[in-house]
C-alpha positions in Angstrom: 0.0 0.0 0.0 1.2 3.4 -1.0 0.7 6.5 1.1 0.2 9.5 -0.4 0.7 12.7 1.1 -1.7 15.2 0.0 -1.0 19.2 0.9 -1.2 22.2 -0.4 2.3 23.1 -0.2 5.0 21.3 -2.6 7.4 21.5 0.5 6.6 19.1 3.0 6.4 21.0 6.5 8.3 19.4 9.6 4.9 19.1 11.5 3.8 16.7 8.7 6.3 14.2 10.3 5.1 14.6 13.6 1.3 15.2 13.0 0.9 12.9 9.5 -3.1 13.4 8.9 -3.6 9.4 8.7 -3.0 9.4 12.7 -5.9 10.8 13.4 -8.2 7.2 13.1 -5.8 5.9 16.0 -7.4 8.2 18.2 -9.8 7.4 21.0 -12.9 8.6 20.2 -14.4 8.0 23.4 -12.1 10.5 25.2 -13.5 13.2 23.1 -17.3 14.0 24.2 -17.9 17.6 24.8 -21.4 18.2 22.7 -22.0 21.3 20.3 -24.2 23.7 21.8 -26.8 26.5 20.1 -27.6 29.3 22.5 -30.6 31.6 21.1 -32.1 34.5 22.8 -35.4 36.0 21.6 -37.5 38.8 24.0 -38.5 36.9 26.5 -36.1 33.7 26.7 -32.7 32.3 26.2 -32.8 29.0 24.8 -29.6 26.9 25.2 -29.7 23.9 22.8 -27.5 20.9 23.4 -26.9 17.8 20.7 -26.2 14.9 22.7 -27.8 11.9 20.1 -27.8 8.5 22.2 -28.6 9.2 25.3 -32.3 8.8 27.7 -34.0 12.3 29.1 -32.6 9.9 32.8 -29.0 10.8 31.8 -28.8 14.4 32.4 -28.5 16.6 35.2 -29.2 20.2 34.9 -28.4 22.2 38.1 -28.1 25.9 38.3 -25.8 27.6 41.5 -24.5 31.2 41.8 -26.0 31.5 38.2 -24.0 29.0 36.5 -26.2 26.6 34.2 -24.8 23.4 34.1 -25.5 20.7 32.3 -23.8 16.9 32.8 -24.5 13.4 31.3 -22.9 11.0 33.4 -23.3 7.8 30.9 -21.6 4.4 31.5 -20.7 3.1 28.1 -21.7 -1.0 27.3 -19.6 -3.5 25.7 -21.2 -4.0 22.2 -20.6 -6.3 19.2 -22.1 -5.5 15.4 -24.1 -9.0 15.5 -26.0 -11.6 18.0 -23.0 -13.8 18.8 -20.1 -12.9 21.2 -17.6 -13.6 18.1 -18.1 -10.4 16.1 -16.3 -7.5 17.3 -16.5 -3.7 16.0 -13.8 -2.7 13.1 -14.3 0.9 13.2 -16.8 2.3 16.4 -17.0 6.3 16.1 -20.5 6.6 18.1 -19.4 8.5 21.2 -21.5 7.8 24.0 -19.3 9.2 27.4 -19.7 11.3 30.4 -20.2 15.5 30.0 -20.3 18.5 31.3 -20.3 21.9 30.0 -21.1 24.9 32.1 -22.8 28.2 31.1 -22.6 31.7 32.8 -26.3 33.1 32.9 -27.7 37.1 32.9 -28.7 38.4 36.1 -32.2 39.2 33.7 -32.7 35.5 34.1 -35.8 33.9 36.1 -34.3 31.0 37.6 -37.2 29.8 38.8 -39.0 29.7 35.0 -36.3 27.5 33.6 -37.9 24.2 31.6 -36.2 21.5 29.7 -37.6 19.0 27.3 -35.2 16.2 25.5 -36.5 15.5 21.8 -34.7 14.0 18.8 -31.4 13.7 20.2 -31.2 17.5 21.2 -31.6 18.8 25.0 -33.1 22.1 24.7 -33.5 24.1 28.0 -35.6 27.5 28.2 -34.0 30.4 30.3 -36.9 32.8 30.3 -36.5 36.4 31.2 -37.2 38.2 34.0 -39.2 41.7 33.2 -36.9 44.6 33.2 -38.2 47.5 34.7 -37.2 50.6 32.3 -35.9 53.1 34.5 -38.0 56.7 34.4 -36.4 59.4 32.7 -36.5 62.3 35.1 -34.8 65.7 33.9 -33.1 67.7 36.9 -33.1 71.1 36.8 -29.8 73.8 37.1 -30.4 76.7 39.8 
């Protein structure tokens, strides 16, 4: 088998000796688990969105102190094989399924006591909704 080495520069750089591209199949997948997240804000809520496909509504916590949101999977992974007997073992197995967390620093402007999550389609989404901001008066002083 020949490798070829495919860049965009015709002088090989030093790194490509260290860091060759093909390497990066030997790594462990399952140390990597830190999930992409979607915050949204509209005029009355902030709506954090977390993908974390694979997992049961029973394997997150969601806990919010000093107003910090975090959120946390703490999953136990299972031995698996491709088939019904014990002989066939995976070739390739990219399906990350590990432990999480990632932690959020809320606005004072949110209600704490409001907050609601719902788990659908492989997506956490969690609503922050706001609390009602009082608009301040506009008084004008006068000079003497």
């Amino acid at each position: 088998m020949i490798t070829v080495n495919k860049s965009k520069f015709w002088i090989p750089s030093m790194f490509d000796e260290f860091f060759p591209a093909n390497n990066l199949d030997s790594l462990n997948y399952e140390r990597f688990s830190i999930p992409k997240v979607n915050i949204k804000e509209n005029l009355t809520t902030f709506v954090v969105e977390v993908a974390a496909p694979g997992l049961k509504k029973e394997d997150f916590a969601i806990e919010i102190e000093k107003l910090v949101l975090t959120v946390s999977s703490n999953f136990t992974p299972k031995r698996e094989t491709t088939g019904t007997d014990n002989d066939t073992q995976f070739t390739r197995k990219e399906f990350n399924y590990a432990s999480f967390t990632r932690s959020f620093t809320l606005p004072k402007k949110v209600k704490v006591g409001g907050i609601d999550a719902t788990y659908t389609d492989g997506v956490l989404t969690i609503s922050l909704p706001k609390k009602e901001v009082k608009e301040e008066i506009k008084h004008m002083v006068e000079i003497s």
